[in-house]
Backbone as a chain_set.jsonl record, in Angstrom:
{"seq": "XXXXXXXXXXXXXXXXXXXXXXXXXXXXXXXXXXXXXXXXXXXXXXXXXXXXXXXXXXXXXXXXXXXXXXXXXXXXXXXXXXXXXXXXXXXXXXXXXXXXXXXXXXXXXXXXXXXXXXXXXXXXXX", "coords": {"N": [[38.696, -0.891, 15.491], [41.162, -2.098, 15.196], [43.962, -3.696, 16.618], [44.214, -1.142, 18.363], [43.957, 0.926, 20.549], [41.755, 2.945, 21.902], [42.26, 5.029, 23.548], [44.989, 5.414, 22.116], [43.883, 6.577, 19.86], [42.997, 9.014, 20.739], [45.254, 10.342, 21.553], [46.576, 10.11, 19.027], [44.978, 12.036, 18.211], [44.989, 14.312, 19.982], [47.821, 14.82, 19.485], [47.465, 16.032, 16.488], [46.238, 17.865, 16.688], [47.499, 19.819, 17.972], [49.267, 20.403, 16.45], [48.521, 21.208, 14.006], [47.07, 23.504, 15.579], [49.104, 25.147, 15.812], [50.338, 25.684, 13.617], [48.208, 27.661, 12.889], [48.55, 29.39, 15.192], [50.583, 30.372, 14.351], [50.285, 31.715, 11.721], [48.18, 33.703, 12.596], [50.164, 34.961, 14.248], [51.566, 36.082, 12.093], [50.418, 37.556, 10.347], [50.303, 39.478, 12.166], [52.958, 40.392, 12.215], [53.287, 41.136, 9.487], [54.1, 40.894, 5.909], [57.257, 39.31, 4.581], [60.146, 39.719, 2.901], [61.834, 37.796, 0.854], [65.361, 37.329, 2.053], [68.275, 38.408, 3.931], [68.157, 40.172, 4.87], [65.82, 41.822, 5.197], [64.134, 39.342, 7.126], [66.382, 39.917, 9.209], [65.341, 42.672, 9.645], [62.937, 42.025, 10.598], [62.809, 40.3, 12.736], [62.7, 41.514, 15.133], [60.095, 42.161, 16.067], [58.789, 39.636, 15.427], [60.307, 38.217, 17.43], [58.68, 39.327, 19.388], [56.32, 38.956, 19.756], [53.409, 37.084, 21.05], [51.79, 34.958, 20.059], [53.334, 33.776, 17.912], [55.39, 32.777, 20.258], [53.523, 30.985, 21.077], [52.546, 29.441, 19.629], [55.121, 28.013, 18.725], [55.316, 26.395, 21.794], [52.935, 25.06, 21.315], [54.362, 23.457, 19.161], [56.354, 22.353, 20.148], [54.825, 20.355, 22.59], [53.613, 19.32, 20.294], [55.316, 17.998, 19.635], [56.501, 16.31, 21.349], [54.181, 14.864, 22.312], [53.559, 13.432, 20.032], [55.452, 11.652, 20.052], [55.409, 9.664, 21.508], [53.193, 8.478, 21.085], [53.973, 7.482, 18.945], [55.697, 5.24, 19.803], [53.66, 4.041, 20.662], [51.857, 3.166, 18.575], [52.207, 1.713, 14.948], [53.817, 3.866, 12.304], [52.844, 3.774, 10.162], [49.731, 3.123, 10.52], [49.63, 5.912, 12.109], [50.143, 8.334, 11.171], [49.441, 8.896, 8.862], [46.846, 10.165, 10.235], [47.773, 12.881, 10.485], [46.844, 13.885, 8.135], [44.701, 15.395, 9.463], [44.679, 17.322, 10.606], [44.866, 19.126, 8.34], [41.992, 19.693, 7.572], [41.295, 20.901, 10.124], [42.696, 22.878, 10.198], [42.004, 24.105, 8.061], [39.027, 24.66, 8.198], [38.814, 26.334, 10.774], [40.751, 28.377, 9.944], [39.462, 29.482, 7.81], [36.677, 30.413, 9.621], [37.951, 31.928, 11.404], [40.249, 33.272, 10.643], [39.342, 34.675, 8.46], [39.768, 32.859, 5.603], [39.832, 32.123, 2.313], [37.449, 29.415, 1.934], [37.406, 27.284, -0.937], [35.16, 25.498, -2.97], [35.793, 23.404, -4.292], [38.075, 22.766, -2.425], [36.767, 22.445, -0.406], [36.222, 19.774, -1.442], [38.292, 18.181, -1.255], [39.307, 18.271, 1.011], [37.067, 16.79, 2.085], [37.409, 14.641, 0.669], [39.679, 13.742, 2.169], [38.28, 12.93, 4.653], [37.541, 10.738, 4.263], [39.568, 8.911, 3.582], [41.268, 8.7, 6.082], [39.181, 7.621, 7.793], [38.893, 5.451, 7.014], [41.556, 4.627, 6.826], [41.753, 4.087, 9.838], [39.821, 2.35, 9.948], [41.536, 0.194, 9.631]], "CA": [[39.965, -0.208, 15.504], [42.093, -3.592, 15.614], [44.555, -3.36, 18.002], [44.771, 0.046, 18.78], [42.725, 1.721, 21.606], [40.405, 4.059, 22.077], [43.666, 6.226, 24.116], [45.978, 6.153, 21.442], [43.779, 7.274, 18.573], [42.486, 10.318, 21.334], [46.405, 10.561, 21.585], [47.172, 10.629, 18.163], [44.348, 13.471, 17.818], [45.605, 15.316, 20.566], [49.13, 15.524, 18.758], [47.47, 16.042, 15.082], [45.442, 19.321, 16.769], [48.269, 20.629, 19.096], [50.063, 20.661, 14.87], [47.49, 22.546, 13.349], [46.663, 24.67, 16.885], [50.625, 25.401, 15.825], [50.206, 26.424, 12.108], [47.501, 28.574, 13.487], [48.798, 30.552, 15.759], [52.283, 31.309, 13.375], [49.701, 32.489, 10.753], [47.955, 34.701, 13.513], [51.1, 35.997, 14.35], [52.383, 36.749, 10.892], [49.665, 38.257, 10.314], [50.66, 40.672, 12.878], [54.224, 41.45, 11.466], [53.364, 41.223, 7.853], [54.795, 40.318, 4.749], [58.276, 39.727, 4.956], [60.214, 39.433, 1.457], [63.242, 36.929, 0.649], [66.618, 37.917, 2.242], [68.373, 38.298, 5.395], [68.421, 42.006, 5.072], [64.591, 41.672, 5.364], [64.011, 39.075, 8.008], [66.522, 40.102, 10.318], [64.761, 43.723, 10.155], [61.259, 42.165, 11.311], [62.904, 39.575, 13.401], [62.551, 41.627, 16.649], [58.81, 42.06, 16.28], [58.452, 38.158, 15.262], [60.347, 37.634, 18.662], [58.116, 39.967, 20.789], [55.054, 38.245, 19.45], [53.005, 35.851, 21.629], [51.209, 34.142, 18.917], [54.541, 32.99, 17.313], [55.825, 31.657, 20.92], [52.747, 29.939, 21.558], [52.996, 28.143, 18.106], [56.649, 27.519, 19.572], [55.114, 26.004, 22.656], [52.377, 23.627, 20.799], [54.802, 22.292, 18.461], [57.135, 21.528, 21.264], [54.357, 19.712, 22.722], [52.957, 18.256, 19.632], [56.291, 16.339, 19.109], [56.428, 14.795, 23.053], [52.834, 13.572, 22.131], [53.626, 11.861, 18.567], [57.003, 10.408, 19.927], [54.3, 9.052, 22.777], [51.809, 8.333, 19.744], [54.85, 6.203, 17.44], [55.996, 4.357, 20.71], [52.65, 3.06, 20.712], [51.055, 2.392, 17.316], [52.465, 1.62, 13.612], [53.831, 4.803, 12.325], [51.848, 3.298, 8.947], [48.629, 3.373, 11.214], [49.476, 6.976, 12.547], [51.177, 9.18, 10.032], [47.738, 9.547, 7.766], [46.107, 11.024, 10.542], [47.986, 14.172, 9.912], [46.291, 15.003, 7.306], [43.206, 15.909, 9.9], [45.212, 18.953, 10.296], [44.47, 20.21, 6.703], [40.729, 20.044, 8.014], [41.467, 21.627, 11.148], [43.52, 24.509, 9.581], [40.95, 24.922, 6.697], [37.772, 25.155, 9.224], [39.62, 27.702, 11.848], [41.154, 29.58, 8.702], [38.039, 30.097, 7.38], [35.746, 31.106, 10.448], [38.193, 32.745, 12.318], [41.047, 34.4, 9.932], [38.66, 35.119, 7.028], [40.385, 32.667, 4.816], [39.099, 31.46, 1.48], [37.969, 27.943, 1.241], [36.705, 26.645, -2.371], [34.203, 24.01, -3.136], [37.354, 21.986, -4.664], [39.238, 22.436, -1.105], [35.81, 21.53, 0.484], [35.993, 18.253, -1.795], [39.543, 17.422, -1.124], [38.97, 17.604, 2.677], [36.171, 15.23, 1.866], [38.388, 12.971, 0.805], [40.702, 13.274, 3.056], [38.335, 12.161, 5.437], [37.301, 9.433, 3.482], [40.92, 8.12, 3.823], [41.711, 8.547, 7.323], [37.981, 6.799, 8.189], [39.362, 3.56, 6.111], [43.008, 3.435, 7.971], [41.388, 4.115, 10.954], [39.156, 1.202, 10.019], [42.07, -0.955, 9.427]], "C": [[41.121, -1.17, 15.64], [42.677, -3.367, 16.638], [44.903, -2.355, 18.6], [43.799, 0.743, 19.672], [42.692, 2.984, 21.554], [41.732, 5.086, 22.506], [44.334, 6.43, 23.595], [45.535, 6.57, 20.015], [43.404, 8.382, 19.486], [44.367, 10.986, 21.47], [47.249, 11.214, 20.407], [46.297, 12.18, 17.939], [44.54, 14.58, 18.406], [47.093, 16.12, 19.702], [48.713, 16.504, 17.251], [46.788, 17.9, 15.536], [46.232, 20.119, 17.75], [48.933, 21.096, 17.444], [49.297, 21.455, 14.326], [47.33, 23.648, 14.449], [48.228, 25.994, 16.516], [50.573, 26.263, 14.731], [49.24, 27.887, 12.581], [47.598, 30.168, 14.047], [50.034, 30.924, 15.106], [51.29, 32.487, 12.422], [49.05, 33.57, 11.456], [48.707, 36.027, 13.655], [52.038, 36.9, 13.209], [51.988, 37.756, 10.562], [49.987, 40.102, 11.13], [51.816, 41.992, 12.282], [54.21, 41.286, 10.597], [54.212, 40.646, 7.381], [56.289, 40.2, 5.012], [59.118, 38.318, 3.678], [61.285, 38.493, 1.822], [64.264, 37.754, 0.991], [66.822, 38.262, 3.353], [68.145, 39.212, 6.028], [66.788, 41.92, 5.818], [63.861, 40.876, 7.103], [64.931, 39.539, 9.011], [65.99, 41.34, 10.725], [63.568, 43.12, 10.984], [61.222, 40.942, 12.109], [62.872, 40.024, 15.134], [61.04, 41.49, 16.733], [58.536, 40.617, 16.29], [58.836, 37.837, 17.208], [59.38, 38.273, 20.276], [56.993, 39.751, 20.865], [54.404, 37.22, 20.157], [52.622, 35.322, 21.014], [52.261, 33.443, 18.621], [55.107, 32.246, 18.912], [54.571, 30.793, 21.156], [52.84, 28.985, 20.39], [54.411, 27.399, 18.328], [55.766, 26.361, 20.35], [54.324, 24.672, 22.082], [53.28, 23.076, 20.152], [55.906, 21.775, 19.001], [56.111, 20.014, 21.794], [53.765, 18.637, 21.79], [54.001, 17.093, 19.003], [56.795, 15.313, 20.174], [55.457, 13.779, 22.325], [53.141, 12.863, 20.267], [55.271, 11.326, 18.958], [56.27, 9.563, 20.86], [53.315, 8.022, 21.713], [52.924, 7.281, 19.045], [55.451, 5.075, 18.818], [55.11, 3.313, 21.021], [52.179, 2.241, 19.588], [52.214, 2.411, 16.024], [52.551, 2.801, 13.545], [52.679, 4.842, 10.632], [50.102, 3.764, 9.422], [48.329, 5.3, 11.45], [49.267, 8.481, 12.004], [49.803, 9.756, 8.917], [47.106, 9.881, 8.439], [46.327, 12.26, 10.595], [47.561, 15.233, 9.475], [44.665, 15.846, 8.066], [43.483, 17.075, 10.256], [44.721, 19.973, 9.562], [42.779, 20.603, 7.718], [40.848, 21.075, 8.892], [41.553, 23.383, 10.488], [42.295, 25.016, 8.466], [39.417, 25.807, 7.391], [38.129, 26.585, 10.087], [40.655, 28.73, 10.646], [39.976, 30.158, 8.312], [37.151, 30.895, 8.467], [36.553, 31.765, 11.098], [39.43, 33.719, 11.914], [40.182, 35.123, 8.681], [39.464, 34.248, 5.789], [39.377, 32.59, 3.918], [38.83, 29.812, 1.07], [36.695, 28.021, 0.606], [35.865, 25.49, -2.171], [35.053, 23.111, -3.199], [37.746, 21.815, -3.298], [37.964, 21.851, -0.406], [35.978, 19.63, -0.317], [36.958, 17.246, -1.365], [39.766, 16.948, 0.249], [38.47, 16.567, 3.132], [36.49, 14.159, 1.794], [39.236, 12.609, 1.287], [40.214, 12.296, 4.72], [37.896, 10.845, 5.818], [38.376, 8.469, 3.759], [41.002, 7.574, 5.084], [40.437, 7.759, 8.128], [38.705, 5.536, 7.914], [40.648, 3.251, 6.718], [42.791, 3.538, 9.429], [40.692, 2.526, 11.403], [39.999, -0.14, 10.332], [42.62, -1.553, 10.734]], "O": [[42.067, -0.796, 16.334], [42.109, -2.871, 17.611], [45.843, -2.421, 19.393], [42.728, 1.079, 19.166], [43.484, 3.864, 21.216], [42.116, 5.897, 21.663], [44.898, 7.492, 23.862], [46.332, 6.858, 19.122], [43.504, 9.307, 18.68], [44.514, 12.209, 21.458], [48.066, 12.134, 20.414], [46.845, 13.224, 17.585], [44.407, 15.679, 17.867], [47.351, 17.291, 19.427], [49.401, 17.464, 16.902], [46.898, 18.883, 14.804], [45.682, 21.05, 18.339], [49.063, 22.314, 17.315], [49.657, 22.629, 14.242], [47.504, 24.799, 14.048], [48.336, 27.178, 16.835], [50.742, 27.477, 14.853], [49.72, 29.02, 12.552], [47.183, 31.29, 13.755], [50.499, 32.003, 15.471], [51.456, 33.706, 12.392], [49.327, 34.644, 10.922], [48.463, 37.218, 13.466], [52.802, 37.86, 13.318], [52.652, 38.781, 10.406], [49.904, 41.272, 10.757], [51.838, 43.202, 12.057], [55.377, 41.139, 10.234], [55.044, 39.961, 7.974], [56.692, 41.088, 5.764], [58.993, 37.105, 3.513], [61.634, 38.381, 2.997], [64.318, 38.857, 0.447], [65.846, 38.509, 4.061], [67.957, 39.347, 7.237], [66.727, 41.97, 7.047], [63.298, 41.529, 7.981], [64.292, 39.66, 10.056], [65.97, 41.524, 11.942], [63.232, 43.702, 12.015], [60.148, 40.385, 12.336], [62.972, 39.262, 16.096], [60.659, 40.636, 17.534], [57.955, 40.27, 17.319], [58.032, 37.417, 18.04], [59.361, 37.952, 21.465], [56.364, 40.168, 21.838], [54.913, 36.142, 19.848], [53.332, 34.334, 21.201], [52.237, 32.301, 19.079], [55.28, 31.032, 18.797], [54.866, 29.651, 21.508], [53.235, 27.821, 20.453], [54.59, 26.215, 18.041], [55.455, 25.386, 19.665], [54.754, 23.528, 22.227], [53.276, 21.872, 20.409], [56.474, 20.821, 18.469], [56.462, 18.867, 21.517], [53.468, 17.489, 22.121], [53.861, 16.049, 18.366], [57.244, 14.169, 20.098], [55.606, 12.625, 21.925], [52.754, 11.83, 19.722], [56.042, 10.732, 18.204], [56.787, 8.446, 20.905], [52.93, 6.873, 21.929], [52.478, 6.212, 18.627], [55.564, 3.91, 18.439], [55.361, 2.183, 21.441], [52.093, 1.013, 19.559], [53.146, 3.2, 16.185], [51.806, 3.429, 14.296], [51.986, 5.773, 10.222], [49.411, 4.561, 8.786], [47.303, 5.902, 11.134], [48.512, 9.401, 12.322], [49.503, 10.854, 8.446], [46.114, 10.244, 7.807], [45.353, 12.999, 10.74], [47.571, 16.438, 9.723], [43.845, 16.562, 7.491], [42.607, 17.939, 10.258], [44.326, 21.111, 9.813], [42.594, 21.623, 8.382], [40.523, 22.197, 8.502], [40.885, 24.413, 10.396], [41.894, 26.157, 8.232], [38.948, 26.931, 7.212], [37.63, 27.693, 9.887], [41.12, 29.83, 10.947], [39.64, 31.317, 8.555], [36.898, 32.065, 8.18], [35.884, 32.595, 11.713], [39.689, 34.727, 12.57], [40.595, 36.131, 8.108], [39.849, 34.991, 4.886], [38.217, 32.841, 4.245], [39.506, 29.109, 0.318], [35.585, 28.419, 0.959], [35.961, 24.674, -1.254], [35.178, 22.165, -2.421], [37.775, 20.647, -2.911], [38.102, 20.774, 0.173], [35.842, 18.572, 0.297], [36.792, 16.045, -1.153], [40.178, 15.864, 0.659], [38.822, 15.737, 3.97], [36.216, 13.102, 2.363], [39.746, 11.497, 1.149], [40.857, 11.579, 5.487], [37.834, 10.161, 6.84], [38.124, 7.323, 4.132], [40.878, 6.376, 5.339], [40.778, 7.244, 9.194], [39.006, 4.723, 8.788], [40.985, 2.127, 7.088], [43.635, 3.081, 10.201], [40.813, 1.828, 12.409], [39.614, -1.145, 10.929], [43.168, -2.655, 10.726]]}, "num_chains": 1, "name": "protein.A"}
């Protein structure tokens, strides 16, 4: 892991899964108050339910936290080093979409994951 320890790649993964934990619970909660078309007329009707929603503040709450821990996370390492672990998100979100919203994931999206974690193995390596 060259110069980067063992604490700030568990650091960066903490931030990268408090970001997806985030996406998560918005989609949860959207879920709740449905579709909601283009226009202000629109959202500000289904903006009281959005605000009475716990799902949507807890997605609030992680991505409060998940930007302490990556300003914690870029203070330490290369943001070059950091910044491509991100994408372990997509994984995240694709796995917990799938088993636990009913999403759809494809063979293709299984491949692309694949290679996403093909990537992040190799700058991890670096």
């Amino acid at each position: 892991m060259g110069g980067y320890k063992l604490r700030n790649i568990l650091l960066i993964l903490a931030g990268v899964s408090l970001n997806a934990a985030a996406q998560i619970l918005m989609r949860t909660g959207m879920l709740k108050v449905g579709e909601i078309n283009f226009g202000a007329s629109a959202l500000f009707k289904a903006l009281p339910e959005m605000l009475s929603n716990g799902f949507l503040w807890l997605s609030i709450l992680c991505y409060g936290v998940s930007v302490i821990t990556w300003m914690m996370v870029l203070s330490r390492v290369e943001v070059s080093f950091a910044y491509p672990f991100l994408s372990i998100g997509y994984i995240i979100s694709a796995v917990v979409g799938h088993f636990f919203l009913g999403e759809t994931v494809t063979p293709v999206r299984i491949a692309g994951i694949a290679v996403i974690c093909i990537g992040v193995f190799l700058i991890a390596r670096s």
